[in-house]
C-alpha positions in Angstrom: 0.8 29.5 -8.8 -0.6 29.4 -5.3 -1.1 27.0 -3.4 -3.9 25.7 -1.1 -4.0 27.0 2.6 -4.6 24.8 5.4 -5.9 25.8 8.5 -5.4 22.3 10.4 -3.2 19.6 9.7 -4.8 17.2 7.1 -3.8 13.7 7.1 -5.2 10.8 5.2 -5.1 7.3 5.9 -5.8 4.2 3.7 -9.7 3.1 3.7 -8.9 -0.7 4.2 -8.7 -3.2 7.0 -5.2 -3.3 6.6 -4.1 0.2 7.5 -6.6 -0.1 10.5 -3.4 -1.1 13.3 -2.0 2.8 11.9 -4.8 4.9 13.0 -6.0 3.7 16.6 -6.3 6.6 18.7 -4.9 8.9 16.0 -7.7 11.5 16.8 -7.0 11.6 20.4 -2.9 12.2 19.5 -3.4 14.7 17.1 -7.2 16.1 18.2 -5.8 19.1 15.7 -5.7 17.1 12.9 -8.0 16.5 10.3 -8.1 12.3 9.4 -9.4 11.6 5.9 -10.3 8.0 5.1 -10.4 6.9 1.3 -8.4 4.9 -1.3 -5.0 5.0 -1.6 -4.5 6.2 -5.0 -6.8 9.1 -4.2 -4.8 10.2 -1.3 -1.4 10.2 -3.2 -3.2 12.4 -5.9 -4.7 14.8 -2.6 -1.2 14.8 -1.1 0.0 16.4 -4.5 -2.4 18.6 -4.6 -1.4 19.8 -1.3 -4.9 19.0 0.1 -3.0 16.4 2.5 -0.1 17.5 4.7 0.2 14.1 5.4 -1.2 10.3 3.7 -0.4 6.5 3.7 0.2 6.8 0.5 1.6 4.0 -1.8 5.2 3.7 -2.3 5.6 3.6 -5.8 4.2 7.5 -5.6 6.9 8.7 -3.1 9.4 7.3 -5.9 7.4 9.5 -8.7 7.1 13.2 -6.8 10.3 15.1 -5.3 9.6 17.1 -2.4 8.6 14.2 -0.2 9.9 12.7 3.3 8.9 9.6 4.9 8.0 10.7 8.5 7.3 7.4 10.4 8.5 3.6 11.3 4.9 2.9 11.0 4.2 1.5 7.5 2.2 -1.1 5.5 4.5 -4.1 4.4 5.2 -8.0 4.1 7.3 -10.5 4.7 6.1 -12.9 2.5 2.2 -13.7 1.8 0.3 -10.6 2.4 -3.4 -11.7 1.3 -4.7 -9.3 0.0 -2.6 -8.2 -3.1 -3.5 -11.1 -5.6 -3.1 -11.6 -9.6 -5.8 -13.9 -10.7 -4.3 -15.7 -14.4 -6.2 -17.0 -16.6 -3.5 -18.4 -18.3 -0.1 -18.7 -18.0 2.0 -15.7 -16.2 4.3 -16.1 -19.3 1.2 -15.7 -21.5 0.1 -12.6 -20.3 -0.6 -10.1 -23.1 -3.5 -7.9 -21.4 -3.8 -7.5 -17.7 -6.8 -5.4 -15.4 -5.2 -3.2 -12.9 -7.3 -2.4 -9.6 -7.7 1.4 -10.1 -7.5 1.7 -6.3 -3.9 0.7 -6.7 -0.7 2.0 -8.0 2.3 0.3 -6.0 0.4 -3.2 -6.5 0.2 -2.6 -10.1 3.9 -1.5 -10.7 4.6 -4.5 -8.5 3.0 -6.8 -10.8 4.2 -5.6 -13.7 8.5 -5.3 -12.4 7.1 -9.2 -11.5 6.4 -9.9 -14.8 8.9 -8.8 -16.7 11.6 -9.7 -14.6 10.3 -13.3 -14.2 8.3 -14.0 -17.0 9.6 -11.8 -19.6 6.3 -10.1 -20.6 5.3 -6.6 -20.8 1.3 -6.8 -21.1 -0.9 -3.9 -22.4 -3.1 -2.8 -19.2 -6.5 -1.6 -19.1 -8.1 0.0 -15.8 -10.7 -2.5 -13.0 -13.2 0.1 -11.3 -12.8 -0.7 -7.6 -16.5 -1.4 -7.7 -15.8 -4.2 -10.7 -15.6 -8.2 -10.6 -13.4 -10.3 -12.3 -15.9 -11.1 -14.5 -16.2 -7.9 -15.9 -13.1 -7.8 -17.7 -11.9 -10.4 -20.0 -8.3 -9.3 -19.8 -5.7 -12.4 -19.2 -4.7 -11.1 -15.6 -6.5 -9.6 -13.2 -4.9 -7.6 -10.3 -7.1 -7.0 -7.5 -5.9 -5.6 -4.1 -7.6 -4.7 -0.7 -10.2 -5.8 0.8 -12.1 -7.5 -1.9 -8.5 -9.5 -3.0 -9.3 -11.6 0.3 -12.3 -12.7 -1.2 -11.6 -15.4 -4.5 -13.6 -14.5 -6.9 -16.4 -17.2 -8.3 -14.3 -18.4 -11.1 -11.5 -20.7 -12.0 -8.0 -19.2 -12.7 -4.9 -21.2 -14.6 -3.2 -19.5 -11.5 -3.4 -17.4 -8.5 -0.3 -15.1 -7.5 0.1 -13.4 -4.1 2.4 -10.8 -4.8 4.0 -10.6 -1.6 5.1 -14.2 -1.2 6.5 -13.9 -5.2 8.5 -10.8 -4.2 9.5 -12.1 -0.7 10.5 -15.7 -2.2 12.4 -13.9 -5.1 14.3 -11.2 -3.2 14.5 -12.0 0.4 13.4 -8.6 1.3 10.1 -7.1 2.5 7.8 -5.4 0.4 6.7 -2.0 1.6 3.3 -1.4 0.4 2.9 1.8 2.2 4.4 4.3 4.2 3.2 7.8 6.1 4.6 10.7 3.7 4.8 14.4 4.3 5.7 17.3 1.9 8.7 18.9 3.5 7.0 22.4 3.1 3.9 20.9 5.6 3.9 21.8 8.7 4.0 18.4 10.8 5.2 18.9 14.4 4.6 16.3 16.6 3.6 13.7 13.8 6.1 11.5 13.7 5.5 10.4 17.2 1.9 10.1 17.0 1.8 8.0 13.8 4.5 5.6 15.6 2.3 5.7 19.0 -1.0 4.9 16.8 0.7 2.3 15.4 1.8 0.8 19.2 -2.0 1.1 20.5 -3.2 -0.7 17.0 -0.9 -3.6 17.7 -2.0 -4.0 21.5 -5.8 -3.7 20.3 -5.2 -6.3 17.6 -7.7 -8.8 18.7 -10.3 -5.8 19.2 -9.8 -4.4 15.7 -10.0 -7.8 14.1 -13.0 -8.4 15.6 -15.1 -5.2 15.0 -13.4 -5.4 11.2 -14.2 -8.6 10.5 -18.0 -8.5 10.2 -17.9 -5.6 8.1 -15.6 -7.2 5.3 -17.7 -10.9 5.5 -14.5 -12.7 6.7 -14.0 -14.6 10.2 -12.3 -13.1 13.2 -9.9 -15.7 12.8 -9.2 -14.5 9.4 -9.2 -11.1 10.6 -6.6 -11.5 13.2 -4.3 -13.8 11.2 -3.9 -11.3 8.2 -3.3 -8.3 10.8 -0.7 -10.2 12.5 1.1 -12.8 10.6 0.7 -11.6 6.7 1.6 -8.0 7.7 4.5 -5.9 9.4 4.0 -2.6 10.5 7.5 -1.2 11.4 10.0 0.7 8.7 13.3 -1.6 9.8 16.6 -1.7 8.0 15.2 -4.6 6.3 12.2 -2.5 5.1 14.3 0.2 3.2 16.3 -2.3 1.7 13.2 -3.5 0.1 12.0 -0.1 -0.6 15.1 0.5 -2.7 15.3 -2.3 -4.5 11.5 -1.8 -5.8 12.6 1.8 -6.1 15.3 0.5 -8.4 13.8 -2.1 -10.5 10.4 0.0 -11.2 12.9 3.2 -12.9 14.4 0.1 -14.8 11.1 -0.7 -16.4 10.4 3.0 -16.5 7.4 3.3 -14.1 9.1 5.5 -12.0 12.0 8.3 -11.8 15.3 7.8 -12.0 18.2 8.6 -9.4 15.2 8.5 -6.6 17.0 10.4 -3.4 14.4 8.3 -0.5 14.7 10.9 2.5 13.6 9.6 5.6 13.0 12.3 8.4 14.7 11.1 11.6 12.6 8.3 13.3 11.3 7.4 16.2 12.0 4.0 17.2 9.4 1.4 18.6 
């Protein structure tokens, strides 16, 4: 079987405000380059296809395709509340039986569910939430939403209301690593790694900037804005980070959402 040929180097970055610090000036870096916007979901399934040379894809997919290698210290992750990756319960977490899964997610919703078994001993039945669906649309127990729209609370009341990176933080002491830049190691990707780290450098020194052309756009406050970007996420791949990575690597192939015996291969890189 063949496999697509690309002309240019094709990369895809995440469509929400929180990937924004990763891509500022990425054009002018790579002006070779190709930069796809859209969901991350969708760019994990374009990276398979080999319709992406390189994505921000979510982490759970590096741990379910071989053939992968993280090429950057620039990533997606928390330490501790991250915002914007929320389970909404309308009854108790222990109670859980069916639970709505953001389809624009896959790493939130294997998150959710390691969560819930390992700390509430529940294994619910899950049923898909179009990205363009409230809520209200589903009358599932749980409802995961991530993103964007997860910063806004939806106009009902909830038994409880989980921010996913604060349970995994408080829980394991580690980071979560939401998402991280991934290459296939047949792609041809010279000169990437340092251009994804020095996009993330200019991201973080336009911080203010970005939070305050974003914030309009998303219905939230500049303040908002600028307090998610910079206190609820962490944009380098430390020692801490992998150690997170791993564990999640380890605790999803326990409940079976992911391969077994994952080798994580991280090209050699560049420090901030």
């Amino acid at each position: 079987m063949s496999s697509t040929v690309l002309t240019t180097m094709q990369i895809g970055a995440v469509s929400y405000l929180n990937s924004r610090p990763l891509i500022e000036g990425l054009d002018q870096l790579l002006p070779a380059a190709d930069l796809v916007l859209d969901y991350p979901s969708r760019l994990a399934d374009a990276l398979a296809a080999n319709r992406l040379d390189v994505a921000l894809i979510p982490s759970v997919e590096y741990f379910r395709r071989p053939g992968y290698e993280i090429v950057s210290d620039a990533c997606v992750a928390a330490r501790g509340e991250v915002m914007s990756v929320k389970l909404y319960c309308r009854v108790h977490p222990g109670r859980i039986r069916r639970l709505a899964l953001d389809e624009g997610s896959r790493t939130s919703a294997a998150l959710v569910r390691v969560i819930l078994a390992e700390r509430y001993g529940v294994c619910p039945q899950t049923e898909p939430l179009r990205m363009e669906s409230l809520t209200s649309d589903t009358t599932a127990d749980a409802v995961l939403l991530i993103g964007d729209r997860a910063m806004h609370r939806p106009d009902e009341q909830f038994e409880e209301v989980m921010d996913l990176g604060q349970v995994w933080y408080s829980w394991t002491g580690l980071p979560f690593v939401f998402a991280m830049w991934v290459a296939r190691q047949d792609a041809q990707t010279e000169g990437v790694e340092d251009a994804l780290s020095q996009a993330r450098n200019r991201g973080l020194a336009n911080i203010r900037k970005i939070a305050r052309d974003e914030a309009p756009l998303l219905g939230i406050s500049e303040d908002v804005a600028l307090n998610y970007l910079t206190k609820n996420l962490h944009y380098h791949l430390t020692s801490a980070e992998r150690s997170g990575l791993r564990l999640f690597c380890e605790l999803a192939a326990q409940h079976h959402l992911v391969n077994p015996n994952v080798h994580i291969v991280f090209r050699d890189l560049v420090s901030a």
